[in-house]
N, C-alpha and C positions, 0 to 999 in steps of 0.2 A: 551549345544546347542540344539535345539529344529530341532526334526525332516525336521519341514517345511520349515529351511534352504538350498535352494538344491546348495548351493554353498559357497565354504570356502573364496572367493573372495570378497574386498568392494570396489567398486571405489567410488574413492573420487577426487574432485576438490578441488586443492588447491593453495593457495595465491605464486605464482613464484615471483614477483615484487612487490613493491610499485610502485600502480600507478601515472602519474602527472595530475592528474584532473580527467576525467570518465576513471573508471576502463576499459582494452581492453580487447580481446581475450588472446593476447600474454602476459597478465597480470598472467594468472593461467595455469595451467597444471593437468590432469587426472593422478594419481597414483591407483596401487592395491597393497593394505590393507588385514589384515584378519580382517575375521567380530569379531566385540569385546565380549570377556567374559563377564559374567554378574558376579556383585558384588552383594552383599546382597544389596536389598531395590533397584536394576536395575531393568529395562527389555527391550530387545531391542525389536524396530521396523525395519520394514524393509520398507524405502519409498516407495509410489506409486507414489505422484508428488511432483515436486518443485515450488518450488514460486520464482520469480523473483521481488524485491520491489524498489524504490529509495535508502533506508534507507540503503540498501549495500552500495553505497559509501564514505556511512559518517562511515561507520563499518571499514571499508579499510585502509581511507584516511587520517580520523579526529580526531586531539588529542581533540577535542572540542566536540566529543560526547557525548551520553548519557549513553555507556556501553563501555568498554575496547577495546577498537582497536585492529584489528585484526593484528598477526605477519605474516611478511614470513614464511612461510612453513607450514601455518596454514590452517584445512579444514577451507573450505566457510563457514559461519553463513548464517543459511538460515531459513526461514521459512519453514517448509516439513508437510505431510501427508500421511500416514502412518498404518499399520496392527502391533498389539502387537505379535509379533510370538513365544517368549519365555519370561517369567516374573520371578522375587525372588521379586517382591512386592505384598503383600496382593491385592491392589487396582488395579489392572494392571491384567487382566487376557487375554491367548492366544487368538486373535480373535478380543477383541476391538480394536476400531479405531481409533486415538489420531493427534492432528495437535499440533506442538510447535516449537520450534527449534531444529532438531534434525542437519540441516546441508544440503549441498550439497554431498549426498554419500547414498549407499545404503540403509546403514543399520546403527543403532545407539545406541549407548548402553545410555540409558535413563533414568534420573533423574525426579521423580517426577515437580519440581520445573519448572523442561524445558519447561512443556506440559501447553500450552493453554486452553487446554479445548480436553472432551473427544467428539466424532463427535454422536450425535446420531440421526440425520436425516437420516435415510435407503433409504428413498425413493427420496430423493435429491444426486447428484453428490457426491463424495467424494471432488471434486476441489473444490465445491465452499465453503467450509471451511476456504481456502485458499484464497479470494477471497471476496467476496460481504457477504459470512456469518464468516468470518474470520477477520485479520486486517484491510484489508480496511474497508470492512461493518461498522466494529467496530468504526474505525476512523471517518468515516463518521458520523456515531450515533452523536456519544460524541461530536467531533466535530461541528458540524452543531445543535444538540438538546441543550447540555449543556453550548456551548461557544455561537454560533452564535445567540443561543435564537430567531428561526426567529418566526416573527408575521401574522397573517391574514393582506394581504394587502401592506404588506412589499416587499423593492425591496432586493433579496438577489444574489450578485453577486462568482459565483465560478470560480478561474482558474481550467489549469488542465484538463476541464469541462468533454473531451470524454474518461479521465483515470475512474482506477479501483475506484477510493476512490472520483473525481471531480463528474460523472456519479451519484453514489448514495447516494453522499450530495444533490447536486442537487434539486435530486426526492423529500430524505426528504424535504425537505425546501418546494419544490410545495406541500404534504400530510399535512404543518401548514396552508396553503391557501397562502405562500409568492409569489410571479413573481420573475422567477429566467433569471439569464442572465447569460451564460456559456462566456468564453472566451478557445479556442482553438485554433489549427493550421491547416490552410489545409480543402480544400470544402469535403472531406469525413468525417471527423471528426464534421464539423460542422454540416451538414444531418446525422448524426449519433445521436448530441445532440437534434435536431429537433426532428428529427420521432420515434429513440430509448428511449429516455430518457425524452422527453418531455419539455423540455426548450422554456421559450418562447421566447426568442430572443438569439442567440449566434454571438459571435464578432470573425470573424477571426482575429487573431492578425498578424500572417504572412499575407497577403491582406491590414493591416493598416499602412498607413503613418503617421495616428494620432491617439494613441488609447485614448487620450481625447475626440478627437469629436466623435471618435465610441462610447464611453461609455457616453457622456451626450445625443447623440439618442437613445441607446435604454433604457436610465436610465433618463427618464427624470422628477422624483419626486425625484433625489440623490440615494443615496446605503444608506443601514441601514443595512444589515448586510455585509461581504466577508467572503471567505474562502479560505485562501489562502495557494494553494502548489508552490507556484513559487519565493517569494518576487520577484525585481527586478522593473522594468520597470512596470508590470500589475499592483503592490501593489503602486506605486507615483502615477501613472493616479487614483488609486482608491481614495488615501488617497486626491485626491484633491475634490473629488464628493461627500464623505460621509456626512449625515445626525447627528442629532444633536441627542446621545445619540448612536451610529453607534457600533455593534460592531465588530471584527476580528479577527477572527482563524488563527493564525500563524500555519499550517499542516507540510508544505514543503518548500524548498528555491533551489528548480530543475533548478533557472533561472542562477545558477554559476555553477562555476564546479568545483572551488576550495576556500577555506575559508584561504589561507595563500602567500600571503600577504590578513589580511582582508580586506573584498569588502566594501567601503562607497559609498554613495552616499547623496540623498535628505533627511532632515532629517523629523521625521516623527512625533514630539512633539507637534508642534504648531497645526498642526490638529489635534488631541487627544484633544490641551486643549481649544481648540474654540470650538469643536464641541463636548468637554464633551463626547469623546467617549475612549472606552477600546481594547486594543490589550493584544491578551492571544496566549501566547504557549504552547502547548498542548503534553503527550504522551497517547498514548491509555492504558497505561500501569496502567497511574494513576484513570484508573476507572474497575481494574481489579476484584474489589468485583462486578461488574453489568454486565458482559459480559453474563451471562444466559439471565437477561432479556433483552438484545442490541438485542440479538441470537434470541429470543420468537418472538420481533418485527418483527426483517428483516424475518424469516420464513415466519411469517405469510400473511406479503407484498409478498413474492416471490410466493407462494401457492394461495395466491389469485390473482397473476398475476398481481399484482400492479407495485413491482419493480423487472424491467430489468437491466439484466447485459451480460458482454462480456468479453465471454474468446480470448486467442489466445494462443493455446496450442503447443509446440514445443514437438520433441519427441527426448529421447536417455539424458545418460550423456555429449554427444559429443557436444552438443548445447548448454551448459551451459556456457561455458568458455566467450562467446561474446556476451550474454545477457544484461547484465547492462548497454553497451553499448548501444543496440538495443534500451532498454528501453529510455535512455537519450535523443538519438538521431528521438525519438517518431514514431520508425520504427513500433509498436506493432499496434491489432486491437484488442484492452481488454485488460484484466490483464493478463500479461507475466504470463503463467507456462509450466513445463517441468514435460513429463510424462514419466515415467520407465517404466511402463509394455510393453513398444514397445521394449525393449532392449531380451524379449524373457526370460527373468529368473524368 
């Protein structure tokens, strides 16, 4: 155990219930843990923030995911960021800074394999690792750059619009010369995508009785690309506007809340094959040989002041438990994170 440990203590949040639909508060509970031994080829971290994402509830909830469902009694899978404070791995030394999954909990004994990427922006945030240069950023990239492929001139529509990963899809799509059209909820969020993010037309969806006729006004040459974190109701008004070769980023599906009984609805074939256009699902995971260069981009936009982003920073372990909620219920003003060093240790 490394000196810089000043406490034998890990709290950890962990999974108390399966949830029915968005995970609650009353879902999880705080336990103290001792901080873990390192194995040969470990090295623990010790968190400074957490992340709060969508993708926790599909971790929870979904036999249908994309990694093993989490158990009762299990810490939270989390995104976290993080100081190396003890290492038995060559590559890992006392001091660096590492974003991956280590968890919802102090401290974590760390497998190579875990870690995202090591942090070496000094002069940027630690958070936004987490954030606009971390998965979302990421998601966005890939997302938006390699799925949505938007063009000069092109209309590219994103839900989502004033979240972590809608926000700087967005932007990209405006830096290929596309017209973007956000869709969100609520007149802060929308003066958010205006003046913060630069969108040139955004759709309150909460405000619309028809989000048909909102979206053939402010789309009025069709959609060519989407990007969508919601399917539901945004993704059928869209797939009825799209243009002839159109394409769609399946991101997120935030508009249900439970995958069992599966949700149908509208079906979404016949527009694909009229209008000759392609729907792709996407993990950021699958472009994990390119995240250095996703990283170089978004720096360099963030440094030159190009793209904007927004935190909303919670403080303490105690604020973790009823986040995913928060997040669902679009209670956030940026990307949910939760900072430790206010805990004093």
């Amino acid at each position: 155990m490394s000196a810089n440990t000043s406490t034998n203590i890990n709290r950890q949040v962990w999974l108390k219930s399966r949830p029915n639909g968005i995970p609650c508060a009353d879902d999880f509970a705080i336990r103290d843990a001792a901080v873990p031994e390192l194995a040969e080829g470990e090295f623990l971290v010790r968190n400074r923030i957490l992340s709060v994402d969508p993708a926790m509830r599909g971790w929870i909830a979904d036999t249908s995911t994309y990694w093993p469902r989490l158990e009762v009694g299990d810490t939270m899978r989390a995104f976290s960021a993080g100081d190396v404070v003890a290492s038995r791995h060559p590559d890992y030394a006392e001091g660096d800074q590492v974003m991956g999954i280590f968890g919802w909990q102090d401290y974590a004994a760390v497998q190579p394999r875990q870690v995202m990427r090591k942090v070496r922006e000094p002069d940027l945030p630690l958070s936004l690792s987490l954030g606009v240069l971390g998965l979302n950023g990421l998601t966005a990239y890939f997302g938006m750059l390699d799925v949505c492929q938007p063009k000069a001139g092109e209309t590219v529509v994103v839900s989502t619009a004033a979240g972590a990963v809608g926000s700087a899809a967005g932007q990209i799509a405006r830096f290929c010369g596309a017209r973007v059209v956000g869709i969100t909820g609520g007149p802060d969020k929308v003066r958010q995508c205006q003046d913060e993010f630069g969108f040139d037309a955004v759709i309150d969806y909460k405000a619309q009785k028809d989000l048909d006729a909102a979206l053939r006004e402010a789309c009025p040459n069709g959609i060519d690309a989407y990007f969508d974190n919601t399917s539901g109701a945004a993704l059928d008004a869209v797939l009825r506007q799209i243009n002839v070769h159109a394409r769609i980023a399946i991101c997120g599906t935030a508009s249900f809340a439970r995958w069992d009984p599966w949700n149908v609805g509208p079906r979404p074939e016949r527009y694909l094959l009229v209008k000759r256009s392609t729907m792709r699902g996407f993990l950021t995971t699958d472009f994990a040989d390119r995240y250095e260069e996703a990283i170089a981009e978004l720096v360099g936009w963030i440094r030159a002041g190009r793209l904007a982003y927004r935190e909303d920073m919670r403080n303490g372990m105690a604020a973790a438990p009823g986040l995913i909620e928060t997040l669902y219920e679009g209670g956030n003003a940026g990307k949910l994170l939760i900072r430790l060093e206010a805990e004093g240790q």
